[in-house]
C-alpha positions, 0 to 999 in steps of 0.5 A, spaced: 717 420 537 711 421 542 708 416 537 714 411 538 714 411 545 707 409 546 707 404 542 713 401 545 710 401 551 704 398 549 708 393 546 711 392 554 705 392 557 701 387 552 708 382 554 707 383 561 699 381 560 702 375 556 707 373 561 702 373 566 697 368 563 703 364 561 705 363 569 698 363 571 695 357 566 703 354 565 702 356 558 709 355 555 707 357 548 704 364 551 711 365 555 715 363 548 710 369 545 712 374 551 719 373 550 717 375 543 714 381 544 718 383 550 725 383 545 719 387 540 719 392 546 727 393 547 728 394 540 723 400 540 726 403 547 733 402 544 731 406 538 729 411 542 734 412 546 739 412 540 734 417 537 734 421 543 743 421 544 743 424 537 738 429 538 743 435 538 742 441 532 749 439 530 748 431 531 747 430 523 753 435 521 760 432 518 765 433 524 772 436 525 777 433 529 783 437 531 788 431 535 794 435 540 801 432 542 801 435 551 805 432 556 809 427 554 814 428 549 816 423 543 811 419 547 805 424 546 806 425 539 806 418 538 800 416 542 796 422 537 798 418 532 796 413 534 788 416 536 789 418 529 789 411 527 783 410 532 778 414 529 780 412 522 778 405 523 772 407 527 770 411 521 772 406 516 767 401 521 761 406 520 762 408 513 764 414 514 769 418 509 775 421 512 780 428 509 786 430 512 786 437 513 793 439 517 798 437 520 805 437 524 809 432 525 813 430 530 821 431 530 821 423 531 815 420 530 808 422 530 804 429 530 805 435 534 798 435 531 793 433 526 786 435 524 781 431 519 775 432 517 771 426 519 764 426 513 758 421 515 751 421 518 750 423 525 759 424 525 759 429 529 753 426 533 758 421 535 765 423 536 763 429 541 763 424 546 771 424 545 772 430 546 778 431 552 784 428 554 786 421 553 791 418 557 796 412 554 801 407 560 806 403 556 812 401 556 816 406 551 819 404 545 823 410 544 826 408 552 832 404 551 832 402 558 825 399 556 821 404 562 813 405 563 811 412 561 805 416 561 802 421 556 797 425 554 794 427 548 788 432 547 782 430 542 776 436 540 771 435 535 766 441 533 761 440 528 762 442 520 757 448 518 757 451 512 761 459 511 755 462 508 749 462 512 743 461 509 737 464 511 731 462 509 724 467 511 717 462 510 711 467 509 707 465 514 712 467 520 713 474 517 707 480 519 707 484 513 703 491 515 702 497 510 702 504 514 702 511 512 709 514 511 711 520 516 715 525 519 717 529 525 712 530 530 707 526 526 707 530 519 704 526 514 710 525 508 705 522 504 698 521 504 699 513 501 700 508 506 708 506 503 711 505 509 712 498 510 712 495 517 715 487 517 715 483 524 717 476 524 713 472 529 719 467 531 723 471 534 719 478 534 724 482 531 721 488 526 723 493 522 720 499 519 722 502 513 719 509 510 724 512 506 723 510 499 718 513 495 715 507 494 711 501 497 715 496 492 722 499 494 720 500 501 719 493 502 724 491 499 729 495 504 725 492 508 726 484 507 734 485 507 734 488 513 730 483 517 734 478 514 740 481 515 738 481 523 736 474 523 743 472 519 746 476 526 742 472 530 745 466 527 752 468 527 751 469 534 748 462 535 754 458 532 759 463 537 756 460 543 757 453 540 763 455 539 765 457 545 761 452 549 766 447 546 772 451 547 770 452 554 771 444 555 778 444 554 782 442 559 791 443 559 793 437 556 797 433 563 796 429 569 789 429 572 785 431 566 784 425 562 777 423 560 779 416 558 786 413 560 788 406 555 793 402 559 797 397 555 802 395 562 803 393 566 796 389 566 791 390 559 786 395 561 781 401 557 776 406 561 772 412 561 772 415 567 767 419 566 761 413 564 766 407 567 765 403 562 772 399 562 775 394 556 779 389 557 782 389 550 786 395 548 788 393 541 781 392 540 779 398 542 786 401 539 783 398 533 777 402 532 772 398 537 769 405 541 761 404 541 761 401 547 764 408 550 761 413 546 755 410 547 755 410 554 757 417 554 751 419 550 747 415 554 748 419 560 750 411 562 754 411 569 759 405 571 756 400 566 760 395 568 759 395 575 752 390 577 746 393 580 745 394 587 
């Protein structure tokens, strides 16, 4: 990556050189040929940025999608519904697959809840960025008296990782020493080196084993013991991934929406947490996200808004 980012600045500086000698000889063919290398140079950085948003250790996993009904009633099974809807479509624009995996469905429309899994390239890497509440203002169809109504539904993603953990030991990481068995007090159980001592150099974990009567046997033990220590270290790892995503949520109501889609009395989608706004709900509603998704992947603040 370090490489790519170099040769994208090179390719900057060579346009900046190039539109220089253009506005200094009038050269109109040399300004044509800077535009050229400038447009080379935003490919590369754009490259750049997108390789940097995915760069997460689960980015690349499939992604599961839990949707949940809050306030709102009717109205908010509906609307999850309605995300469930969203995100297939998005999904179905990107190629990925997805499967139902549960779900509840409301006593006259919609889910209560629905859970899916969502199987593709960088999946979770970009449905992350949905993780929260979403907001919907309508004019309900359930209301007789045609009202406006708000409602809520919450949106969690997490990575899909295998059951089983696999835990893979390279050679080169692993110190191997063979030492002299011994017993209490320093007593020498015997006078060939059987003990078998391994460190493994990533993490500095060690294990000592002595209590078999062979070297062979010694290191065996002692193979399944460091790999049943890093299997503990992993487990622990995914956990605190878990629980990192599980301390993002937040109740399911007024003042905790990450994303609110308003349909009336004006048109209007927005992030409130990037600012990035849509004038075209249905478009949005139909799958249309990269422009949210990748403003908040990107870190990008009020995309809307021009430059001061």
């Amino acid at each position: 990556m370090l490489g790519d980012f170099k040769k994208a600045a090179s390719v900057l500086d060579d346009a900046q050189v190039m539109f220089e000698l253009a506005d200094a000889e009038k050269d109109e063919a040399a300004r044509a040929e800077a535009e050229g290398q400038l447009k080379d140079a935003q490919v590369r950085i754009e490259k750049l940025e997108f390789q940097r948003m995915l760069s997460g250790p689960n980015d690349r996993a499939n992604a599961i999608v839990d949707i949940n009904a809050g306030a709102g009633g009717t109205e908010s099974m509906d609307w999850a519904q309605m995300l469930l809807r969203m995100y297939a479509r998005y999904a179905e624009k990107k190629g990925w697959k997805v499967e139902m995996t549960d779900a509840t469905p409301g006593e006259e429309a919609g889910f209560k809840s629905v859970s899916f899994v969502v199987e593709g390239e960088n999946a979770f890497g970009f449905l992350k960025a949905e993780n929260g509440v979403h907001r919907l203002v309508r004019i309900s169809p359930f209301d007789a008296q045609a009202r406006r109504q708000t409602s809520f539904t919450s949106v969690f993603v997490y990575p899909q990782v295998a059951d089983d953990i696999e835990i893979d030991i390279q050679d080169k990481d692993v110190k191997r020493e063979a030492i002299r068995a011994s017993g209490a007090g320093g007593q020498k159980v015997n006078k060939t080196s059987s003990a078998i001592r391994l460190t493994h150099l990533p993490t500095g974990i060690q294990v000592h084993v002595q209590t078999e009567r062979s070297q062979v046997a010694n290191e065996k033990t002692a193979w399944t013991l460091l790999r049943s220590r890093l299997y503990e270290i992993e487990v622990k790892k995914r956990e605190a991934e878990k629980a990192e995503v599980e301390a993002g949520k937040k109740d399911i109501g007024f003042g905790s929406q990450i994303r609110s889609y308003v349909l009336a009395p004006y048109q209007m989608v927005k992030d409130h947490r990037t600012g990035t706004e849509s004038g075209n709900p249905s478009a949005v509603l139909d799958g249309d996200l990269d422009k949210f998704i990748e403003a908040q992947l990107l870190g990008v603040k009020n995309p809307n808004r021009p430059s001061e």
